[in-house]
Gaussian input, Z-matrix of N, CA and C with variables (Angstrom, degrees):
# hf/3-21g

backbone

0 1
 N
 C     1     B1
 C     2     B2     1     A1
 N     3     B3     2     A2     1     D1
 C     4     B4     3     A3     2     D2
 C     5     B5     4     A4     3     D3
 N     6     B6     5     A5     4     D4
 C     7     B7     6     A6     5     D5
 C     8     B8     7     A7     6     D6
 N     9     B9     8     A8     7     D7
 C    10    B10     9     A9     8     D8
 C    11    B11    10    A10     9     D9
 N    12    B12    11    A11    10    D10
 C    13    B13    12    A12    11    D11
 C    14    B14    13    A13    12    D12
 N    15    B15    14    A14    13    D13
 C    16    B16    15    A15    14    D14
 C    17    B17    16    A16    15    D15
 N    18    B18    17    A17    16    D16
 C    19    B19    18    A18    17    D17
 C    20    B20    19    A19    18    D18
 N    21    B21    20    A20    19    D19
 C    22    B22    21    A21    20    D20
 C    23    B23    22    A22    21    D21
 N    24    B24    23    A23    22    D22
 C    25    B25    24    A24    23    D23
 C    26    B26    25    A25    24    D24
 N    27    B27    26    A26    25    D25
 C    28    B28    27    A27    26    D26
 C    29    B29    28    A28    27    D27
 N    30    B30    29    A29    28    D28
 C    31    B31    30    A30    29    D29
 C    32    B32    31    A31    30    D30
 N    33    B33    32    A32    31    D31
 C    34    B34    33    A33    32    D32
 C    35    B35    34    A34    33    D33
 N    36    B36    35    A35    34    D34
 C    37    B37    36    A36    35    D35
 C    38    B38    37    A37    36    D36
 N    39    B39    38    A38    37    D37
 C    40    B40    39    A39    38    D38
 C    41    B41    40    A40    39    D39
 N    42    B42    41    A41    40    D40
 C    43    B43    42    A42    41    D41
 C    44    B44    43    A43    42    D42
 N    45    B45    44    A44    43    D43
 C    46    B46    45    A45    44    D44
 C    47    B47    46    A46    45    D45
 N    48    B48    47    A47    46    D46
 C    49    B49    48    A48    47    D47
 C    50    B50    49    A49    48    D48
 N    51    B51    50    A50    49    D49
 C    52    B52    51    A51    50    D50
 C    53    B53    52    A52    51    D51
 N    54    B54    53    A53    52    D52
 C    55    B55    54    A54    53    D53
 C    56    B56    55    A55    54    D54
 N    57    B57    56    A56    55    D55
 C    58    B58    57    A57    56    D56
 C    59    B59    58    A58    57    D57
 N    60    B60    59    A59    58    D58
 C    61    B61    60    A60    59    D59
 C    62    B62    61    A61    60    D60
 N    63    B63    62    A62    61    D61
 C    64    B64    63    A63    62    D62
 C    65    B65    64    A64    63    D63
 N    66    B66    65    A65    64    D64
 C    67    B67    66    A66    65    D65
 C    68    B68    67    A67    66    D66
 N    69    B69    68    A68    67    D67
 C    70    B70    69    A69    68    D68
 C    71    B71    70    A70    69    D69
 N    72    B72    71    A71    70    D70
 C    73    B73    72    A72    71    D71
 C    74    B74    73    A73    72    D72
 N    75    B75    74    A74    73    D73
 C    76    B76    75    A75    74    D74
 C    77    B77    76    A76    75    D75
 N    78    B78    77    A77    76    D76
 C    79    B79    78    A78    77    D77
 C    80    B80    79    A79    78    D78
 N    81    B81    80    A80    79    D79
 C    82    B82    81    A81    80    D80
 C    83    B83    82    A82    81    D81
 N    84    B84    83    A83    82    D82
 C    85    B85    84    A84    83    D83
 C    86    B86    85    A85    84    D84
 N    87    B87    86    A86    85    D85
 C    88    B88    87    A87    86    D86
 C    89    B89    88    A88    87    D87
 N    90    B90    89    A89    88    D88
 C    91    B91    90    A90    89    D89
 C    92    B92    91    A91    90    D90
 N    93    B93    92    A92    91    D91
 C    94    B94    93    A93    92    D92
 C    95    B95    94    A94    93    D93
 N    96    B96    95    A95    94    D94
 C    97    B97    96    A96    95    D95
 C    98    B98    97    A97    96    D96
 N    99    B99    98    A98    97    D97
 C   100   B100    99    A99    98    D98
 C   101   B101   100   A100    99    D99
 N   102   B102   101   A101   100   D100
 C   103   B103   102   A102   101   D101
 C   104   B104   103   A103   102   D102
 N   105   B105   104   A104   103   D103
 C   106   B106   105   A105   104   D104
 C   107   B107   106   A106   105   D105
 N   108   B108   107   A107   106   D106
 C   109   B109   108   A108   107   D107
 C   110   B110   109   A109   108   D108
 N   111   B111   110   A110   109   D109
 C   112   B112   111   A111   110   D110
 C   113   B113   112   A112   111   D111
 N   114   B114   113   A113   112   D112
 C   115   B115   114   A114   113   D113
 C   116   B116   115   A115   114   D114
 N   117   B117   116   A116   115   D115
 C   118   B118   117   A117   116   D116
 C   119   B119   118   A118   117   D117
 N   120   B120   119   A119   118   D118
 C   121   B121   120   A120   119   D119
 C   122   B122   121   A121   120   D120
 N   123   B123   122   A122   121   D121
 C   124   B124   123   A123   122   D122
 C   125   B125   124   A124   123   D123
 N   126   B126   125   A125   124   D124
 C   127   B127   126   A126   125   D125
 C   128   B128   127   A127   126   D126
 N   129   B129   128   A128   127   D127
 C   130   B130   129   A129   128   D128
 C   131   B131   130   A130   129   D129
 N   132   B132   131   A131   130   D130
 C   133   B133   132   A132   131   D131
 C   134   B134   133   A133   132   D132
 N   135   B135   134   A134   133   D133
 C   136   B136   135   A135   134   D134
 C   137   B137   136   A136   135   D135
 N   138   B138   137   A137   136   D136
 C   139   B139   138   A138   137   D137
 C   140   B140   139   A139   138   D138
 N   141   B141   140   A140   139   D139
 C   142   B142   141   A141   140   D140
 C   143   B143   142   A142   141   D141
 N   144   B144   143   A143   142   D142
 C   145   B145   144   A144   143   D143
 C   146   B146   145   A145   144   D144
 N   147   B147   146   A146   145   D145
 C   148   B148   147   A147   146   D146
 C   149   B149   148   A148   147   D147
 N   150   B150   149   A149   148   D148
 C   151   B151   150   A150   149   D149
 C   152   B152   151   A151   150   D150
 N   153   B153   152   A152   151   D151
 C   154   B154   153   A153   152   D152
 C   155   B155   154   A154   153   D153
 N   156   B156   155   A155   154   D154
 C   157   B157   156   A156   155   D155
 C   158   B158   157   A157   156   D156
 N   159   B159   158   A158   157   D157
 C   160   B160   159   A159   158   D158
 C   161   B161   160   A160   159   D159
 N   162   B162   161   A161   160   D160
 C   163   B163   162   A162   161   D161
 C   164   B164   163   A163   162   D162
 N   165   B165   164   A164   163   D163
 C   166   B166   165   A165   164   D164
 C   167   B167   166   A166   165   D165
 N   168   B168   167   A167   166   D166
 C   169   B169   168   A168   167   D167
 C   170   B170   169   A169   168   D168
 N   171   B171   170   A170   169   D169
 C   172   B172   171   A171   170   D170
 C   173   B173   172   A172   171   D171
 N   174   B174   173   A173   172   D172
 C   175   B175   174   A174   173   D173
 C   176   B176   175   A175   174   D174
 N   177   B177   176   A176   175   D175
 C   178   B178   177   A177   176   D176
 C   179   B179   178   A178   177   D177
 N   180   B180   179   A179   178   D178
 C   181   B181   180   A180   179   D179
 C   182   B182   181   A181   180   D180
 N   183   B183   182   A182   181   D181
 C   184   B184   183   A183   182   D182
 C   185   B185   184   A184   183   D183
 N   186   B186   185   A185   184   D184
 C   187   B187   186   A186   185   D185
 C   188   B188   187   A187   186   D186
 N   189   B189   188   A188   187   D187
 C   190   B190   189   A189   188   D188
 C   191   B191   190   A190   189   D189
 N   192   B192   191   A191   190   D190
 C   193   B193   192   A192   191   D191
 C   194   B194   193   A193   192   D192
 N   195   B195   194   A194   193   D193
 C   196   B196   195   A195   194   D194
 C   197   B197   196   A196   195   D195
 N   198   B198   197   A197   196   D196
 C   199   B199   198   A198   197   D197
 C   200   B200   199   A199   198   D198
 N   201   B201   200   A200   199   D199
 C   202   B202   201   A201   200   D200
 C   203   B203   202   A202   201   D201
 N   204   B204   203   A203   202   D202
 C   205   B205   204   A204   203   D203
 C   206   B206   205   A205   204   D204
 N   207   B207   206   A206   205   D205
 C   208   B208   207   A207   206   D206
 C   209   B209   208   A208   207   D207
 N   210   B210   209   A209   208   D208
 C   211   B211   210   A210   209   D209
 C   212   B212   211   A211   210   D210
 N   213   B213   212   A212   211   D211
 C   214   B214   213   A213   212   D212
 C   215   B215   214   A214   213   D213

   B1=1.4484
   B2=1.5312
   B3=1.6719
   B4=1.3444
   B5=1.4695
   B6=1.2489
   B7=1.2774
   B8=1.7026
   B9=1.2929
   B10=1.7658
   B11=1.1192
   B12=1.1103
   B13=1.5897
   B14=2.3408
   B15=0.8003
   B16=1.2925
   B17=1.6130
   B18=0.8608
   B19=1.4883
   B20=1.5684
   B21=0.9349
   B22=1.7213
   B23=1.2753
   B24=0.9909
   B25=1.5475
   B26=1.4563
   B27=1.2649
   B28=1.8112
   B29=1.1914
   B30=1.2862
   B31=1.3871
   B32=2.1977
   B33=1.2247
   B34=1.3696
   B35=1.7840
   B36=0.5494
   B37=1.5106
   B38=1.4048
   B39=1.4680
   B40=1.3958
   B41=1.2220
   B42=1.5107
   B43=1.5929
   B44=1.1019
   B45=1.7427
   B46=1.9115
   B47=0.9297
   B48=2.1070
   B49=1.0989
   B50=1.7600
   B51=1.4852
   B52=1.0898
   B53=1.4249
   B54=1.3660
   B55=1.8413
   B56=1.2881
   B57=1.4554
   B58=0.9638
   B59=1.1025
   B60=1.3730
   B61=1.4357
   B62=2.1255
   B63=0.9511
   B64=1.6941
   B65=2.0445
   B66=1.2950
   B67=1.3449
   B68=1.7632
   B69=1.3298
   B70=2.1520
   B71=1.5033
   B72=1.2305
   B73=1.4371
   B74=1.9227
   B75=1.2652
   B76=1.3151
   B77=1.4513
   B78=1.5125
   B79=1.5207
   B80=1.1129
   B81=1.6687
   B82=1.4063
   B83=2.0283
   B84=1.3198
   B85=1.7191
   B86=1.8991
   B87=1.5909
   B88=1.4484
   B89=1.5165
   B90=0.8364
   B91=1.4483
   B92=1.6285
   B93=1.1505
   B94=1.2082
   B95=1.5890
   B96=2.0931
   B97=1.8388
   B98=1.4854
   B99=1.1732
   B100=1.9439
   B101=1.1362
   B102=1.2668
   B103=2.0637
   B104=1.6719
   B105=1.2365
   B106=1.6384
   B107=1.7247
   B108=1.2233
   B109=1.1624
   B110=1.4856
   B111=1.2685
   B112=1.6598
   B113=1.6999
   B114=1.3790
   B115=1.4374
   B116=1.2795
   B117=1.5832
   B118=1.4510
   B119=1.2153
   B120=1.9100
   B121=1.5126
   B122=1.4700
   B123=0.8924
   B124=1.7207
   B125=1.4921
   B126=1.5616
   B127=1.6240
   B128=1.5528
   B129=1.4861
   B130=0.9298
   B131=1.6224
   B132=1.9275
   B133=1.3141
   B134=1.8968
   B135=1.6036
   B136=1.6070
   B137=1.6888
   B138=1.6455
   B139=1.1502
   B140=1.9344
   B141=0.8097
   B142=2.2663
   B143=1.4646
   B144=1.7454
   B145=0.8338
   B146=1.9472
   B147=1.2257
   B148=1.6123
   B149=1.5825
   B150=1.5395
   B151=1.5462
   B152=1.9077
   B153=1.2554
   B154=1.3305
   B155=1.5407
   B156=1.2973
   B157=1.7511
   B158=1.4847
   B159=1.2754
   B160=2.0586
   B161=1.5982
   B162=1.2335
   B163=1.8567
   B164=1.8833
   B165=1.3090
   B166=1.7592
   B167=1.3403
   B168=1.4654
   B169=1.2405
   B170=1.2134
   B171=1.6752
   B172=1.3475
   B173=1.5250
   B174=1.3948
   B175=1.4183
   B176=1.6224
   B177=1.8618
   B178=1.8911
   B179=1.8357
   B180=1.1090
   B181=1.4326
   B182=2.1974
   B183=1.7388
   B184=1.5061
   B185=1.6292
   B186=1.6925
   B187=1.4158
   B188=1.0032
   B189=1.8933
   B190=1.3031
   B191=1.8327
   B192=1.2117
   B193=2.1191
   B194=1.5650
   B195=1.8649
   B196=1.2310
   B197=1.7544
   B198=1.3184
   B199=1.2675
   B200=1.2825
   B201=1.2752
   B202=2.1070
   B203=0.8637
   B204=1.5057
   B205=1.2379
   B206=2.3795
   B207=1.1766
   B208=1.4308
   B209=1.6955
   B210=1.4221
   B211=1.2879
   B212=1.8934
   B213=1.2549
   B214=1.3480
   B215=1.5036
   A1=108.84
   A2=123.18
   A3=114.41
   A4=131.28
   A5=110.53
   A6=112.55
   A7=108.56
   A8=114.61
   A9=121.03
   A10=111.78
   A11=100.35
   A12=122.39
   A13=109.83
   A14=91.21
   A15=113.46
   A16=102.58
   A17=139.65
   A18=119.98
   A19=92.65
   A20=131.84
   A21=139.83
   A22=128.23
   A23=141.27
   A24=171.52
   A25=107.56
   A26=113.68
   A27=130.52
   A28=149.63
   A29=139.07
   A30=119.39
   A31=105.51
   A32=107.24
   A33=118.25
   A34=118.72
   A35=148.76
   A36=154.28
   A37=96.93
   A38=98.61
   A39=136.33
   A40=149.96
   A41=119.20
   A42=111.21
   A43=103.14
   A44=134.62
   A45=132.91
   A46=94.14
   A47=116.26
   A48=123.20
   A49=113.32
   A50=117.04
   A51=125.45
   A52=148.31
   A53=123.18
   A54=113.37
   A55=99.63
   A56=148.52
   A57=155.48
   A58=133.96
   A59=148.04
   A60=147.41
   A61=103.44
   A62=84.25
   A63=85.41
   A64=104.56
   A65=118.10
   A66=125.63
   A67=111.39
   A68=95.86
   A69=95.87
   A70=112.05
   A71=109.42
   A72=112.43
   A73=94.44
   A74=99.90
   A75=139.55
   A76=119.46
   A77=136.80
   A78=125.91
   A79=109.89
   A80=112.29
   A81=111.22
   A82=77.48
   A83=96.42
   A84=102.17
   A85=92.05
   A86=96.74
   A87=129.81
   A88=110.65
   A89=122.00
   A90=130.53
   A91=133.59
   A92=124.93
   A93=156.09
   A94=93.09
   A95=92.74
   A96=94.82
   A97=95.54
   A98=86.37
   A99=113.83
   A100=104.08
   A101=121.54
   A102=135.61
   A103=89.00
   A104=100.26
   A105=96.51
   A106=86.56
   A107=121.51
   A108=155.96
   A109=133.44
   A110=114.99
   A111=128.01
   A112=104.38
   A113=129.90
   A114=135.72
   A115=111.62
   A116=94.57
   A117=107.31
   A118=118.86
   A119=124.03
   A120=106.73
   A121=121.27
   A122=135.24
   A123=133.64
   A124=110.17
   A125=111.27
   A126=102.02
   A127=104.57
   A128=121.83
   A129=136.72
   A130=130.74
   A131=95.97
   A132=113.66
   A133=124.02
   A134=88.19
   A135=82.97
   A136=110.11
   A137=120.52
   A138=119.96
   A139=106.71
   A140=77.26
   A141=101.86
   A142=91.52
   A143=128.28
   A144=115.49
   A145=114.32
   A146=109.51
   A147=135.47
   A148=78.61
   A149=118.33
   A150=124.79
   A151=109.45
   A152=110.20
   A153=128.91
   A154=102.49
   A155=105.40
   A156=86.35
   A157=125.85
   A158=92.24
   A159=117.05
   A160=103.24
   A161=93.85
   A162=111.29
   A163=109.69
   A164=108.77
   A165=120.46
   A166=92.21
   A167=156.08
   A168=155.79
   A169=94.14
   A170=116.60
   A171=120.08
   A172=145.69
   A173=119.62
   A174=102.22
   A175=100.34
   A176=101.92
   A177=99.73
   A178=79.94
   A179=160.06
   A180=120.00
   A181=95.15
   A182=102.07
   A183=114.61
   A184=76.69
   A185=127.19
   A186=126.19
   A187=119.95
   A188=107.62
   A189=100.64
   A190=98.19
   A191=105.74
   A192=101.73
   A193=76.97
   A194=107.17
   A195=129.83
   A196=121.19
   A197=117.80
   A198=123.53
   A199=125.28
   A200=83.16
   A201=113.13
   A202=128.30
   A203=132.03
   A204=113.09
   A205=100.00
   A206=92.32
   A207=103.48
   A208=87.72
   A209=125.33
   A210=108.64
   A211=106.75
   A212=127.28
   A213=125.02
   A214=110.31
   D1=119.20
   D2=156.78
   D3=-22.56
   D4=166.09
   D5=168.35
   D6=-160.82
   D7=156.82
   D8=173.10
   D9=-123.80
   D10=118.89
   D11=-173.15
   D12=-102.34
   D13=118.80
   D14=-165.93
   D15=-46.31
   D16=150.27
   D17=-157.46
   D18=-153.16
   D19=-62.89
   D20=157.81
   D21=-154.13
   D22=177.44
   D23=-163.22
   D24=-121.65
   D25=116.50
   D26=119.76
   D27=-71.27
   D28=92.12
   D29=-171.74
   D30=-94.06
   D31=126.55
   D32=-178.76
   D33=-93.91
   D34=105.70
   D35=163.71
   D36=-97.33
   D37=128.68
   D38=138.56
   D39=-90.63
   D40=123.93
   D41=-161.90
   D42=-108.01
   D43=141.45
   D44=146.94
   D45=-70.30
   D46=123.94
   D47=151.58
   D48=-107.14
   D49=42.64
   D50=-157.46
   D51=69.06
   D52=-127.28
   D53=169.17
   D54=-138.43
   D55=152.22
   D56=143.39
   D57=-45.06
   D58=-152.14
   D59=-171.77
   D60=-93.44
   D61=-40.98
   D62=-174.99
   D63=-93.26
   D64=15.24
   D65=170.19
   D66=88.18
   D67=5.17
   D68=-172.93
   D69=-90.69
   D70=116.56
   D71=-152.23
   D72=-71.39
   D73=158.31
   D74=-169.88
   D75=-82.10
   D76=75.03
   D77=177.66
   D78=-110.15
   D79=148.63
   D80=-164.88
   D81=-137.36
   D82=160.47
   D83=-173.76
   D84=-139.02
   D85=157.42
   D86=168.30
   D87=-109.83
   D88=171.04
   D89=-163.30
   D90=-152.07
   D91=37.09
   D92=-147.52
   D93=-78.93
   D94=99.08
   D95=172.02
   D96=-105.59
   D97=171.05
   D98=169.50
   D99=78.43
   D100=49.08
   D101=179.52
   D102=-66.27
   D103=154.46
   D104=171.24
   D105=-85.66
   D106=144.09
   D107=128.01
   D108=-2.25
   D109=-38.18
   D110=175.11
   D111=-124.37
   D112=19.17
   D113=165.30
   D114=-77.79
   D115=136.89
   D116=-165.62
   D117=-82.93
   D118=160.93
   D119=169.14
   D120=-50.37
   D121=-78.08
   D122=160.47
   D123=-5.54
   D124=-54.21
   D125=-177.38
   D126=-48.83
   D127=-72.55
   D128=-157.92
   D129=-52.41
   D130=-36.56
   D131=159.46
   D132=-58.59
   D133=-35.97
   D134=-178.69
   D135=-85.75
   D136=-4.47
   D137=177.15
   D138=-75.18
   D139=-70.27
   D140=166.59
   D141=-25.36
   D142=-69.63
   D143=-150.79
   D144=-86.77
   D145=-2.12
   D146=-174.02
   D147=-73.54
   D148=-67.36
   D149=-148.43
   D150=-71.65
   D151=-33.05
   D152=172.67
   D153=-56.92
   D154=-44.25
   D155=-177.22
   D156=-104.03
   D157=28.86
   D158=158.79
   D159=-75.13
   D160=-38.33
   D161=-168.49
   D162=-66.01
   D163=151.82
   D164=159.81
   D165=-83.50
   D166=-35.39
   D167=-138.04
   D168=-114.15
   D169=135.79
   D170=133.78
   D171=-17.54
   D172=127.77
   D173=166.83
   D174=-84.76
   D175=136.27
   D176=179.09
   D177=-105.07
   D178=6.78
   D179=-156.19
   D180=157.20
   D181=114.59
   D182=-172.25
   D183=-96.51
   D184=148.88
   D185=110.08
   D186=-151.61
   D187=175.65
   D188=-154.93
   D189=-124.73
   D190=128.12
   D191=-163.18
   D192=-111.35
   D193=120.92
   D194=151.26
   D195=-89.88
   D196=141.85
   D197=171.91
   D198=-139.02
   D199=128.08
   D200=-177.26
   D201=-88.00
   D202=122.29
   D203=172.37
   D204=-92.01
   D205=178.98
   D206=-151.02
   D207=-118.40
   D208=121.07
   D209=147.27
   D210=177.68
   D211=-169.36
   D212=-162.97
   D213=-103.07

């Protein structure tokens, strides 16, 4: 039987930098590699939200993109 083996962590932050000229709102993202691996949602939310308020911009949107490798 396969298996996925946890391979690393992304943590993503998203900023509102408003709407543009034709009204389509504006997101700009951060990109935070080398997350430890077994950090919790809560960790991560209160990290996102520590880093968000360095910012003039809103946080619009925390996530976190895990990657697996795949095999037996």
């Amino acid at each position: 039987m396969a298996q996925g083996i946890l391979k690393s962590s992304n943590l993503k932050v998203v900023f509102d930098y408003g709407v543009d000229e034709h009204n389509k709102p504006i997101f700009k993202t951060k990109t935070f590699n080398r997350i430890r691996r077994d950090s919790t949602a809560d960790e991560l939310y209160s990290a996102a939200i520590a880093i968000g308020s360095l910012s003039q911009e809103p946080v619009w949107a925390i996530e976190r993109n895990d990657s697996y490798e795949i095999g037996e």
